[in-house]
N, C-alpha and C positions, 0 to 999 in steps of 0.2 A: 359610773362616771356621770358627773352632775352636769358633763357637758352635752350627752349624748340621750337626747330624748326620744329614742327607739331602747336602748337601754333602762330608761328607766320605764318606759311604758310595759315593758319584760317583765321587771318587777313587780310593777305592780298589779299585773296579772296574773303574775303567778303566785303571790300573796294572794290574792281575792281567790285565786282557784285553792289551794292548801288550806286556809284561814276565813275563807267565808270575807263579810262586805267589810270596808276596811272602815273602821270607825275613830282608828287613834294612827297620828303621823309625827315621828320625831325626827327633825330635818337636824344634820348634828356635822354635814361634811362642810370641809373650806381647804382653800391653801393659802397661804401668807409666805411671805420672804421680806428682807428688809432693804430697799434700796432708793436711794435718795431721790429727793425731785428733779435735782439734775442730772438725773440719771434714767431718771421712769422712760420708758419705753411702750408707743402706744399698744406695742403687742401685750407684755405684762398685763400695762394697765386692761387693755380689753379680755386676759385668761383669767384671771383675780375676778373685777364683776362678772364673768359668765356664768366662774364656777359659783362663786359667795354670792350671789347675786339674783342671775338668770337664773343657776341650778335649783333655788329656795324656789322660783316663780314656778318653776318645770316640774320638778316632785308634789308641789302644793296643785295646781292649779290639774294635776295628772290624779287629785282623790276629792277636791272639792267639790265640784257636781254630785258626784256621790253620797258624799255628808251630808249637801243641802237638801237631798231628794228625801234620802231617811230622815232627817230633821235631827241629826246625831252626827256630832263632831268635837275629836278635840286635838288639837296642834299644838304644838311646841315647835318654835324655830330659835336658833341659835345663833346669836348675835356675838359680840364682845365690847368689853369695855373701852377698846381702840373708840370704839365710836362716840362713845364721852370725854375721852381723857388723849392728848395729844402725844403722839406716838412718834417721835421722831424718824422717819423712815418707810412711814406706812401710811399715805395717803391713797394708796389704790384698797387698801385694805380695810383701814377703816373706813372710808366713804362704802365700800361694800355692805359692812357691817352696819352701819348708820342705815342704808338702805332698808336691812331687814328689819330694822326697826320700823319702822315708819310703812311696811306692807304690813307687818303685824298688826298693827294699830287699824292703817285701811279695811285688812278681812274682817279684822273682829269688829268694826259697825259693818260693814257688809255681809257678811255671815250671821251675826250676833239673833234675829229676827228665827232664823232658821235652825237653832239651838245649836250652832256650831261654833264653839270654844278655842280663840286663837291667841296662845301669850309667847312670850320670848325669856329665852334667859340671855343674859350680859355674862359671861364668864371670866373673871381674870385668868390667871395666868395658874395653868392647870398641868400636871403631872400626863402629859400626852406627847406621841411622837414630834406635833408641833413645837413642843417644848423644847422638846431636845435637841431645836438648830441654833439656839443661843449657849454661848460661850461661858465659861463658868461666872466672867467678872457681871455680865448681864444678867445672870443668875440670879446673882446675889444680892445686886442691887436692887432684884424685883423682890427677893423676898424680904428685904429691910426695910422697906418701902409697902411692904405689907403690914397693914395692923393683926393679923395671925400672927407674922412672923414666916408663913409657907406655903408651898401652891397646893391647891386643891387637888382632890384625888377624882376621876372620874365616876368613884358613885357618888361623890356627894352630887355630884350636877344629875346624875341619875334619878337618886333620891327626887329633885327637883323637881324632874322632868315626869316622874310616877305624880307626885302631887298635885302638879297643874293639868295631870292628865285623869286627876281621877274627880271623885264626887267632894270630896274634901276643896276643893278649891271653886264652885259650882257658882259664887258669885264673881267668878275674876275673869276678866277678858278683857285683851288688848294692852296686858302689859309684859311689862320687860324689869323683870327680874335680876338683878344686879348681883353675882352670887363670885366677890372679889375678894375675902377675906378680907372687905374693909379699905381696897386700896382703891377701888374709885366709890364713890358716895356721889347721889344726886336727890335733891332735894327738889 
């Protein structure tokens, strides 16, 4: 739970105890729901940035000293394309996702010195149980609306997520990856 920072600090020690010092972190949770402005509610609005939000700050900021000390890091955090492309419905959502953008960017010059590798991916609208709270007509209109034609499957953002984490990717830091089948594009 991204909200509960005795939990994650759990994990993360018991990774480092199983797996030795932790050199690679892929931050991949969030919740979303869809509910209007006039409707937001401060409580929503404040569970949405804790989890998408605080939770990125909490699991990152729970192995960064770490990386900085070995002088070896590499992060992956997961954003969405809500935070480019206007989402009717999801203002507490995508300002979350906007957010991770923009700590992304912050570590990777503040890390960058200290050989630790911080990018994002953007993902559209991907074959996940998030998926699955939209109704068939919103389905469909995301996938028509897509230049594939269809939502992405969870390895391909895997796929990604290995490459920006590996040597292959060794001059890229402090970006955000847009990996939409083409339905948002930023230039």
């Amino acid at each position: 739970d991204l909200r509960n920072q005795e939990q994650i600090d759990g994990f993360v020690e018991k990774t480092r105890k199983e797996l030795g010092p932790i050199e690679l972190l892929v931050n991949c949770g969030a919740i979303s729901d869809f509910t209007d402005h006039t409707e937001m509610t401060w409580e929503l609005w404040q569970d949405t940035i804790d989890v998408n939000l605080h939770g990125v700050f909490r699991i990152l900021f729970a192995v960064k000293d770490e990386m900085i000390e070995q002088q070896f890091g590499r992060i992956v955090l997961f954003s969405s394309i809500a935070a480019f492309k206007f989402r009717p419905q999801q203002l507490h959502y995508a300002t979350s996702k906007a957010g991770v953008i923009a700590m992304t960017a912050w570590c990777a010059e503040a890390f960058g010195p200290q050989n630790v590798r911080v990018n994002c991916i953007a993902p559209g609208l991907v074959d996940t149980e998030m998926m699955r709270v939209l109704n068939s007509d919103l389905l469909e209109q995301a996938v028509q609306t897509t230049p594939l034609r269809r939502v992405g499957q969870p390895e391909e953002l895997a796929e990604m997520a290995c490459f920006l984490l590996s040597e292959r990717s060794s001059f890229t830091t402090g970006q955000t990856v847009i990996a939409s089948g083409g339905r948002a594009l930023r230039y």
